[in-house]
C-alpha positions, 0 to 999 in steps of 0.5 A: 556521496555516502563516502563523503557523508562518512568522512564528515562524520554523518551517521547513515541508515538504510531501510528495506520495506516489504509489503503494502503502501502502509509500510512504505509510509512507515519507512517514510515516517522512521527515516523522518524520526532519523534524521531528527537525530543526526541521522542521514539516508544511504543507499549503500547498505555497507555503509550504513550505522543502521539498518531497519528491514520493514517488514510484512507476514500478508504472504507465506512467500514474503516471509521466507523471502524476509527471513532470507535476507535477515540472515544475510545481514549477519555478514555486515554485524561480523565486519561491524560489531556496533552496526544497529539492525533492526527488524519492525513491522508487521513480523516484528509484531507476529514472531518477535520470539522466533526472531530473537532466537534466531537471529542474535545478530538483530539489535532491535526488534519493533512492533507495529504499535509503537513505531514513534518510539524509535528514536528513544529506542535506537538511543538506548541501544547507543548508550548500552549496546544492549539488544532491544526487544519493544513489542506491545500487543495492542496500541493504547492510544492512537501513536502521535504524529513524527516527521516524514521523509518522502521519497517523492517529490510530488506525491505524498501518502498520508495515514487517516488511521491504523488497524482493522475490525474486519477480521477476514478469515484469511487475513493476519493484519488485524493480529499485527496492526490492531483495531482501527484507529482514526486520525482527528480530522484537523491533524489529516487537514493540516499535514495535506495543506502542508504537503501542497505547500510544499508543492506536491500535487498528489495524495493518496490517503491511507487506511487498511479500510479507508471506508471505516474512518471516524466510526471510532470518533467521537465526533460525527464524520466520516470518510466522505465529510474527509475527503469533501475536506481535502478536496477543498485544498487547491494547492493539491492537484489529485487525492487517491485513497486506499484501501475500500471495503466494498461492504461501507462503500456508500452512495454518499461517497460516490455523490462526493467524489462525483462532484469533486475537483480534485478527487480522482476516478478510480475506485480499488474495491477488493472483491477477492471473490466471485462465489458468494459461499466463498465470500461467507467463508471468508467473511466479507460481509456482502454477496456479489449482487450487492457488490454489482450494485456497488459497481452499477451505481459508480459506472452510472453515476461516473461513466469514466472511472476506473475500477480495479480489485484484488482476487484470492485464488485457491481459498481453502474449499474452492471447488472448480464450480466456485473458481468458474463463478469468480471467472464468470463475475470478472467477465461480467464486471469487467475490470480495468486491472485485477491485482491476483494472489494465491491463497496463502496460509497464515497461522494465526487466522481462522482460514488456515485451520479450514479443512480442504486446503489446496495442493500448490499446483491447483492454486497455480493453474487457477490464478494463470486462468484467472489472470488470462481472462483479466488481462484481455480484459484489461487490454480491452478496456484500454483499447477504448482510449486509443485516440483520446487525449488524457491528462497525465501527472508526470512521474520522471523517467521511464525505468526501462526507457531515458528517452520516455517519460512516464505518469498516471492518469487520474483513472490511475493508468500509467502512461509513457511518451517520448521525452520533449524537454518541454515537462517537468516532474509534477506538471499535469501534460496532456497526452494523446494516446496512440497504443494501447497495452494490458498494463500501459498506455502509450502516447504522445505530448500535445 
């Protein structure tokens, strides 16, 4: 196929996305840009006029593994003086010098604020062959909206704003995506009314802190009054969002989506720990018995959510005593799936220049611990559902399995079963659950 493209004379891009769904989005929204200029999608990098590596710097480790693969990208510029490779994103915007430096064969190097430009800035690039560095430091305004490519054919991301005031102490993203910026309401409306058109059944909304929304607007709205308004577009069959800040979840937007219809039971609060000094260091704004309020208050008010977090193990100064208390708060809370990260060290944030930083083995030792306790919780909890029947989205193929189709429940647990012949990608299928894994569900159609 992409041969084929070639000999009609399409020119053809590929995009490699690290990170967060918040870059996955992008990629989504610079291959839409793409195609407005004649541009279509490949899979064969070789192929391609342009290539666009989407880039994150959340972790050390993603970093080394990008900068890695910028420097293969040296070998297609040798076969293909006019090939376009661009690094955008998140790096883009932290070590745009770095980068420039380093790697000559890059033509164009993108920041985080101005991603709507990249059809004006691979033009300028075809005209004058001349490398493009386009980096601003902050975002003057809230970026106007650009075309979507979705890789999906049912679920669809939709941005609500850009950015973080947060400034957790061991966080770069406020540094490389700017303070919040909220969507208008009525743009957010719009693009999911046109997805359901479309016939996507799901969308999850999209923010580094959903819980901010509108607090930058000068109309009164917020996040909850969002979702009451996309909960009432019946041609979406589920809304998810991310990301949640314990600290603006409140009881209003537990009372919504509650007493929605299309807003699903899962509620991803990042905890990252379970020692209160280490949350005062990381300056997250709550302790951990406002947090077990939190959890108290959605188990009561919706018994068969799920709830879900992200853990840092190894923050600068954790002392054994402060690790055993995130150990004994994921006992006690008990959390369907934990998302565990080692500590990483990120130049250019408070945490990185705190005393006591831990040797790598300490890090590794105590997330293996952690991660231990979560999974047989996990398992646990999953246990339970052995029996019931669920409804499940289906999702396509099983990756490791043709015969078995896989899909999530509305808790956003993924499910397999055996393939009848009878479901299609986008039907909403009840299944009966046989066995129970850490991370899956298995079952059968009814």
């Amino acid at each position: 196929m992409d041969l084929d493209q070639k000999d009609l004379g399409h020119k053809l891009f590929h995009t490699i996305t690290f990170g967060c769904q918040m870059n996955l989005n992008d990629s989504e929204r610079l291959a839409g840009q793409l195609r407005t200029i004649g541009y279509e999608a490949t899979e064969n990098i070789d192929q391609a006029d342009v290539i666009l590596l989407n880039t994150c710097c959340v972790r050390e480790s993603a970093e080394k593994k990008i900068y890695g693969k910028i420097g293969e990208m040296k070998r297609l510029k040798s076969v293909n003086p006019n090939i376009i490779i661009g690094v955008v994103g998140c790096m883009a915007q932290k070590d745009k010098d770095k980068i420039v430096k380093k790697f000559p064969h890059v033509s164009l190097v993108m920041g985080t604020h101005n991603t709507h430009q990249l059809v004006e800035l691979i033009s300028q690039i075809e005209t004058s062959g001349e490398k493009v560095v386009s980096v601003w430091d902050q975002a003057e305004q809230l970026a106007p909206d650009v075309p979507t490519v979705h890789k999906s054919q049912i679920s669809a991301w939709v941005p609500i704003m850009y950015g973080c005031n947060n400034f957790c102490t061991y966080c770069i993203v406020p540094y490389v995506r700017g303070r919040e910026r909220s969507r208008p309401l009525e743009n957010i409306i719009a693009e999911i009314r046109q997805l359901g058109a479309e016939g996507f059944k799901e969308i999850t909304l999209l923010g580094q802190n959903v819980n901010s929304y509108g607090k930058d607007l000068d109309t009164q709205i917020d996040f909850a009054d969002l979702l009451q308004a996309a909960d009432q577009i019946e041609t979406i069959a589920r809304i998810r969002y991310m990301t949640s800040h314990p600290r603006d979840m409140n009881t209003k937007l537990i009372d919504i989506i509650k007493n929605s219809n299309r807003i699903c039971e899962h509620f991803h609060l990042p905890v990252q720990s379970g020692s209160n000094s280490i949350l005062k260091q990381m300056n997250r704004g709550y302790t951990t018995e406002y947090y077990r309020q939190l959890v108290t208050h959605i188990r009561k008010s919706i018994p068969g959510a799920s709830i879900t977090t992200d853990l840092i193990v190894g923050f600068p100064g954790e002392t054994e005593e402060q690790f055993l208390e995130t150990l004994d708060f994921i006992k006690s809370v008990r959390y369907d799936v934990a998302y565990t990260f080692l500590y990483s060290q990120r130049s250019g944030t408070p945490a990185a220049q705190y005393e006591g930083q831990l040797p790598l083995a300490v890090k590794k030792a105590r997330l293996n611990q952690l991660m231990a306790v979560q999974n047989e919780i996990s398992l646990e909890i999953n246990k339970q559902l052995t029996g019931t029947i669920i409804e499940v989205l289906v999702e396509g193929a099983s990756k490791n399995d043709a015969m078995k189709l896989m899909g999530r429940t509305r808790t956003n647990k993924i499910v397999l079963w055996e393939k009848t012949g009878t479901e299609k990608i986008g039907d909403l299928v009840n299944i009966q659950i046989d066995k129970a894994q850490t991370w899956v569900l298995k079952g059968r159609l009814l």
